[in-house]
C-alpha positions as CSV (number, residue, x, y, z in Angstrom):
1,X,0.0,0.0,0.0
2,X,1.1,3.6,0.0
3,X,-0.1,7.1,1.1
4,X,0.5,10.6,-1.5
5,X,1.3,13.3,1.0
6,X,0.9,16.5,-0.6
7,X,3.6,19.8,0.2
8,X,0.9,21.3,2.2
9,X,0.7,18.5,4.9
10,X,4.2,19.5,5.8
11,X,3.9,18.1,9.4
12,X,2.5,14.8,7.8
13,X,5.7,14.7,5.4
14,X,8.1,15.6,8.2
15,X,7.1,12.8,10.3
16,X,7.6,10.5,8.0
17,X,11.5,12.0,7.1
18,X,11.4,11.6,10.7
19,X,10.3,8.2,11.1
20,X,13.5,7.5,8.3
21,X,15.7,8.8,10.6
22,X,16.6,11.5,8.3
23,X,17.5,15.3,8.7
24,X,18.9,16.2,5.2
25,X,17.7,19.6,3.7
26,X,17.3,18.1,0.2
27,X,14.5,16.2,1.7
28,X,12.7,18.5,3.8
29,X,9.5,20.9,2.8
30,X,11.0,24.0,2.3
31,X,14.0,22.8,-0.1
32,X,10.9,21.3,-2.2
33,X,8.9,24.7,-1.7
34,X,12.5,26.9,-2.9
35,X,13.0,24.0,-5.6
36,X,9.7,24.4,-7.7
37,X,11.2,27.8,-8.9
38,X,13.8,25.8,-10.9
39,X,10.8,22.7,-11.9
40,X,7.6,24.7,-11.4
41,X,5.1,21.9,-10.4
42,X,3.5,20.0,-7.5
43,X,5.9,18.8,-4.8
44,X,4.2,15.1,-3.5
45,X,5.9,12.7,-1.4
46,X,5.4,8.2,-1.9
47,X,5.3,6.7,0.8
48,X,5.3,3.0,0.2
49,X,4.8,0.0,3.3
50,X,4.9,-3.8,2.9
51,X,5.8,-6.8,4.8
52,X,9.6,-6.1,3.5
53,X,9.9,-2.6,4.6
54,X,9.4,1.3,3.8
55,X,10.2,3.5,1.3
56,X,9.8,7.4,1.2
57,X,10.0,9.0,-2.2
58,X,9.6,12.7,-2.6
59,X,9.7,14.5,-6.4
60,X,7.8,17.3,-8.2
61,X,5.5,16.5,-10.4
62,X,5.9,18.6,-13.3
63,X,2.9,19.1,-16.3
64,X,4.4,18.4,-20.0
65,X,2.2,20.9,-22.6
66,X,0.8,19.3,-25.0
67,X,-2.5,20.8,-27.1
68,X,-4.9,17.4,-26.7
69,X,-4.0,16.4,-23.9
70,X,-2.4,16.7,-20.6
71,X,1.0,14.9,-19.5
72,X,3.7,14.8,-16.7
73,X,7.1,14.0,-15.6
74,X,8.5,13.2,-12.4
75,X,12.0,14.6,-11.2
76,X,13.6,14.8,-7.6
77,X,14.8,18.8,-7.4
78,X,18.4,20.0,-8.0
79,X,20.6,18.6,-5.7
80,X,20.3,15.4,-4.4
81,X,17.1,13.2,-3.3
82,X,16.0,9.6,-4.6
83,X,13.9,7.1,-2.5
84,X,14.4,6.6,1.1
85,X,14.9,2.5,2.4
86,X,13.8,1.1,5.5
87,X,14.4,-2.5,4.9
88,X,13.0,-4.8,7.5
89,X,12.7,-8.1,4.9
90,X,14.1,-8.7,1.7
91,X,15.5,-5.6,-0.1
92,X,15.2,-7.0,-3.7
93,X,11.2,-7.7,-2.8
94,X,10.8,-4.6,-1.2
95,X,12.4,-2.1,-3.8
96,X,10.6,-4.5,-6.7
97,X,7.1,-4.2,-5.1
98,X,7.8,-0.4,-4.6
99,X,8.8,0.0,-8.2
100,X,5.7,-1.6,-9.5
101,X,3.4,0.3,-7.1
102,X,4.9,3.6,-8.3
103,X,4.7,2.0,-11.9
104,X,0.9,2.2,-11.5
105,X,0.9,5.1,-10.1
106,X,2.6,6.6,-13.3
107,X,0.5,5.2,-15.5
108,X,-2.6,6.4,-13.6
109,X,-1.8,9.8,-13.4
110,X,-0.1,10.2,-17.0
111,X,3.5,10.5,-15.8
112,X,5.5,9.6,-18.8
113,X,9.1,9.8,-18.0
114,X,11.1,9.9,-14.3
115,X,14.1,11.4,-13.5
116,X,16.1,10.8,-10.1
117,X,18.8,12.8,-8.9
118,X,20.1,10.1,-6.4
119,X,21.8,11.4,-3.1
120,X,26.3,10.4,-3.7
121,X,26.2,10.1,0.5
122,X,23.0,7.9,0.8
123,X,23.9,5.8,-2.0
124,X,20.7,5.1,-2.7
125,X,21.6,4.5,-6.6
126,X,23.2,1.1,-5.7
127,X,19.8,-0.3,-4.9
128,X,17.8,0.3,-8.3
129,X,20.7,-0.3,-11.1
130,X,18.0,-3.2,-12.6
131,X,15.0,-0.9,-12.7
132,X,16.4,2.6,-14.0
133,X,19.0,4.0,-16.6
134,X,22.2,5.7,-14.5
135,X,24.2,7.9,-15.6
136,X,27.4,8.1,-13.2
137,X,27.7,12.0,-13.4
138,X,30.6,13.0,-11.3
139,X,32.8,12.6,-8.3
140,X,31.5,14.4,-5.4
141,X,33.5,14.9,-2.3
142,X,33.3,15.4,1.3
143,X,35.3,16.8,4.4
144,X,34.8,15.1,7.6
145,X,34.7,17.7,10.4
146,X,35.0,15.3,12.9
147,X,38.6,15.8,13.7
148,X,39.6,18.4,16.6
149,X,39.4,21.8,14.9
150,X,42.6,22.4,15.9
151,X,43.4,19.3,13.1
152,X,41.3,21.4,10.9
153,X,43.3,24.8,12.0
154,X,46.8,23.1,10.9
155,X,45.1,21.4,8.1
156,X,44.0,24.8,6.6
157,X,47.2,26.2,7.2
158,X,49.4,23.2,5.4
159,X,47.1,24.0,2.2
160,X,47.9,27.8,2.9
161,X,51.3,27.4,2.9
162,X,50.9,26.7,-0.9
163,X,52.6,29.4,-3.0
164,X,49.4,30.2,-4.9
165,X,47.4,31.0,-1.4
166,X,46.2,34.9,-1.2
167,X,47.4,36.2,1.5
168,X,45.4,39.9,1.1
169,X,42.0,37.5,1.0
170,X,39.9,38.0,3.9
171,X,36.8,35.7,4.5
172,X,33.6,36.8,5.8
173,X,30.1,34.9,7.0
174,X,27.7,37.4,4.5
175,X,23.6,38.1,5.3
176,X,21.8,36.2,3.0
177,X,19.5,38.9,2.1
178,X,21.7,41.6,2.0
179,X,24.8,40.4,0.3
180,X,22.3,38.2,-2.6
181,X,22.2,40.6,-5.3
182,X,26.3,41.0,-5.1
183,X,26.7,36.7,-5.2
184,X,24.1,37.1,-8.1
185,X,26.9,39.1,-10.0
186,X,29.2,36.4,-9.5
187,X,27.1,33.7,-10.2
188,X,25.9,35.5,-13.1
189,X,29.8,36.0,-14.3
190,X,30.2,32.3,-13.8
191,X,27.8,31.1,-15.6
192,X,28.4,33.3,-19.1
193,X,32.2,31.6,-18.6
194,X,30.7,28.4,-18.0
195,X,27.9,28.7,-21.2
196,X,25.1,27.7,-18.7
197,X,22.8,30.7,-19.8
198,X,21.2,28.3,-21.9
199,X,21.0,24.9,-19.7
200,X,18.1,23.9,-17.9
201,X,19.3,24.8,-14.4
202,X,20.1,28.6,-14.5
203,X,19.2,30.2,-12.0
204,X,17.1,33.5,-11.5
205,X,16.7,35.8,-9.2
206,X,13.6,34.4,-8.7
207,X,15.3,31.0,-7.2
208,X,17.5,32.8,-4.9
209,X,14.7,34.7,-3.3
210,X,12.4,31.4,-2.9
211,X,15.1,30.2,-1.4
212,X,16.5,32.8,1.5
213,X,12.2,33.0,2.1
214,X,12.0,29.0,2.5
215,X,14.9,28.1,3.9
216,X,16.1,31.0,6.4
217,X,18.6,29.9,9.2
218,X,19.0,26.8,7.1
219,X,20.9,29.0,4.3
220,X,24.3,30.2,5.0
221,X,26.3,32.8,2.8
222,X,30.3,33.1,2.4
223,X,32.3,35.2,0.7
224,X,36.1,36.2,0.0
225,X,37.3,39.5,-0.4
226,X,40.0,41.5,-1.5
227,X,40.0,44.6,-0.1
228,X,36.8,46.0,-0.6
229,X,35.8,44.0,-3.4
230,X,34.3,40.5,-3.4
231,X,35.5,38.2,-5.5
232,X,33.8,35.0,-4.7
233,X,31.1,33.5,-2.8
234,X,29.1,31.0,-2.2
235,X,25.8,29.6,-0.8
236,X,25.6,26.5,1.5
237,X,22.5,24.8,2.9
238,X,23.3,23.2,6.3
239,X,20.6,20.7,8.0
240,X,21.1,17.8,10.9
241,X,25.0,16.7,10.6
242,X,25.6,17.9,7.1
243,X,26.6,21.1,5.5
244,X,25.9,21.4,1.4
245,X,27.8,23.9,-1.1
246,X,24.8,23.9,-3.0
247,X,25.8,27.5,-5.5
248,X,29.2,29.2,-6.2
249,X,30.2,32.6,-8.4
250,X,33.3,34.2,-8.7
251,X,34.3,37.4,-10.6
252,X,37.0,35.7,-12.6
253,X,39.0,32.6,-12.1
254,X,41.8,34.4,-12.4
255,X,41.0,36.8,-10.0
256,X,39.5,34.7,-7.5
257,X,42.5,32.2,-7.4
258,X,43.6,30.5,-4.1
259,X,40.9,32.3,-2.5
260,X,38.7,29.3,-3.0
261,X,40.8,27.1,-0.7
262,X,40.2,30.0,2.1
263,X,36.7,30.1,1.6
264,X,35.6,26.8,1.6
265,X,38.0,26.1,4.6
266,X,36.5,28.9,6.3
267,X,33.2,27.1,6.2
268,X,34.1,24.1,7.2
269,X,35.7,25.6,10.0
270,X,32.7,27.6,10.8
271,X,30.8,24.3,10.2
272,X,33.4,22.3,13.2
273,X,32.7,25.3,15.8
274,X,29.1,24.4,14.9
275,X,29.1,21.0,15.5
276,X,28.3,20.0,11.6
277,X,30.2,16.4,11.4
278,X,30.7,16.9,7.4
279,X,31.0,19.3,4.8
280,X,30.3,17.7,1.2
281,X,31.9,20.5,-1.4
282,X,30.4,18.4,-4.1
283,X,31.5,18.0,-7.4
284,X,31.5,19.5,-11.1
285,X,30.3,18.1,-14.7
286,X,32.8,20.4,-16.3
287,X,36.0,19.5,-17.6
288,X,38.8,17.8,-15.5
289,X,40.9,20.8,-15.5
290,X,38.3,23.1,-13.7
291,X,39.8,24.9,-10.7
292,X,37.3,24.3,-8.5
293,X,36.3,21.1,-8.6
294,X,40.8,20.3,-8.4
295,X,40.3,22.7,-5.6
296,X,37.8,20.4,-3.8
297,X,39.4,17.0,-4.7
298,X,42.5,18.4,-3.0
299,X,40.1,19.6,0.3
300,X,38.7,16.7,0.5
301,X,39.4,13.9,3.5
302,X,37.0,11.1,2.8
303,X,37.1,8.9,-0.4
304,X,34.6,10.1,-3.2
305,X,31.2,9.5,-3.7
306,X,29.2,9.3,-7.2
307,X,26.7,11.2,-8.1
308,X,24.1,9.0,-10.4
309,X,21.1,10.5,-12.1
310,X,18.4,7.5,-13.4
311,X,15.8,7.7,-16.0
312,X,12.9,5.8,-16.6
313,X,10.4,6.2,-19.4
314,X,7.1,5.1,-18.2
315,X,5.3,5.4,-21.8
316,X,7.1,5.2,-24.5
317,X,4.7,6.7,-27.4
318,X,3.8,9.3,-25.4
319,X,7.7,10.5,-24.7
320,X,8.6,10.1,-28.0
321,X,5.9,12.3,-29.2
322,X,6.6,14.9,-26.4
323,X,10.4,14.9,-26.9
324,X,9.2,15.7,-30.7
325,X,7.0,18.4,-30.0
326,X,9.2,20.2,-27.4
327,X,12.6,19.3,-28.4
328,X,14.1,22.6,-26.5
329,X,12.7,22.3,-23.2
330,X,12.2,18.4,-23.1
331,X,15.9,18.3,-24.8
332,X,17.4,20.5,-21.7
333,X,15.2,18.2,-19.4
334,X,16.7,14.9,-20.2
335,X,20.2,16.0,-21.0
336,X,22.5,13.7,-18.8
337,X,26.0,14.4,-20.3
């Protein structure tokens, strides 16, 4: 059996998170609430039960146009997500009777295609390689806080001691609020060197403002001057034991250099004093040679984790047809590579 709890029964859908075990941001109400500014739809959350166990499965449910008739996808937000285990039986069972239940549910409520953004530190991707398409995406990596902060202290200063640190950088803890439409000129500045005007994740003013409103203390800003001037920031989202980079910007790589390393050691230091247990920088899609994601490999004190997206196509004629009629946005949708 399973129950459809609807983003407005937010105490209903906590409970269950809570009944998981789980206090992760990407999972909670208001991350869904922030996220439908990026995938404007209805946030809903599965929640299947069976002799073999649980499973909690929140995504938006997002309408496809079409002129005669009306058809959906389902996608977990950007970031991370997937479905939630609670296995009490036998996994295989319980993860095939889940799939088939949500199957059904697909079919019933026109639901063509299905995208997951599995979570790299739940490794929830492992469990449904027979039943979806993944795409290994990345490397994403993590720094465990859970060393003495003085550890951390003489940590940051061995990667200081690089020749290429800046010492004239100074790092500050920003307001959210007040310091947003200064990140969005970094972001913005990133993104035209990174050619991500036209992707399907670009992100509007409009996301960053859904997102300070939902989220509030859960939403932390950073940022690394020179002087006066700020030359790169980013925004983390911080939840239970677990702090996120979730959105970065910079003025120029150039220009920003070693100021990175500062940064992001700044807030795992400010994550330690805290008492955050880890700090996952996450990864990058781009090239090999990108300085940031180098810049987090080298940060990093656990071994990797992969990030998987999966894709199911629930009707076949119907996506075809879709994918025909509105190859730019559909394209941009299903674009895993």
């Amino acid at each position: 059996m399973y129950e459809l709890v609807s983003v407005s029964e937010h105490i209903r859908w906590q409970k269950i998170l809570d009944m998981f075990q789980l206090s992760d941001i990407y999972y909670t109400v208001q991350y869904f609430l922030s996220a439908t500014k990026l995938d404007p739809g209805e946030p809903l959350l599965f929640y299947y039960i069976d002799d073999e166990g649980e499973v909690a499965y929140p995504f938006i449910k997002r309408l496809i146009d079409e002129e005669d008739a009306a058809y959906f996808d389902a996608t977990t937000p950007f970031g991370y997500g997937g479905p939630l285990l609670k296995i009490k039986g036998d996994a295989t069972k319980l993860i095939e009777n889940f799939r088939n239940a949500f199957i059904k549910f697909c079919s019933e409520e026109k639901i063509v295609a299905e995208t997951i953004r599995f979570h790299p530190l739940n490794d929830n991707a492992s469990f449904f390689k027979e039943y979806l398409t993944l795409y290994p995406m990345y490397a994403t990596y993590t720094l465990s806080l859970k060393q003495p902060l003085q550890n951390l202290l003489d940590y940051k200063s061995g990667i200081s001691d690089n020749p290429t640190a800046d010492s004239q950088v100074v790092i500050k803890k920003l307001g959210t609020v007040r310091h947003m439409f200064e990140f969005l000129v970094l972001y913005y500045s990133s993104a035209r060197r990174r050619e991500e005007a036209d992707s399907y994740y670009f992100f509007t003013n409009d996301y960053f403002e859904a997102l300070i409103s939902s989220l509030g203390s859960n939403l932390h800003l950073f940022g690394a001057y020179r002087g006066e001037k700020l030359i790169s920031a980013c925004y983390v989202l911080a939840e239970g034991d677990t702090i996120f980079h979730h959105l970065e910007g910079s003025i120029s790589e150039q220009e920003a250099g070693a100021a990175w390393k500062s940064l992001l050691l700044k807030i795992a230091e400010w994550g330690k004093e805290n008492y955050f247990s880890y700090f996952h920088l996450g990864g990058d899609f781009h090239s090999d040679d990108d300085h940031i994601k180098r810049l987090k490999q080298e940060i990093s004190n656990m071994e990797p984790d992969i990030f998987y997206i999966g894709h199911y196509v629930h009707d076949t004629a119907a996506y075809n047809r879709l994918l025909s009629s509105k190859e730019t946005d559909m394209a941009k949708r299903y674009r895993y590579g």
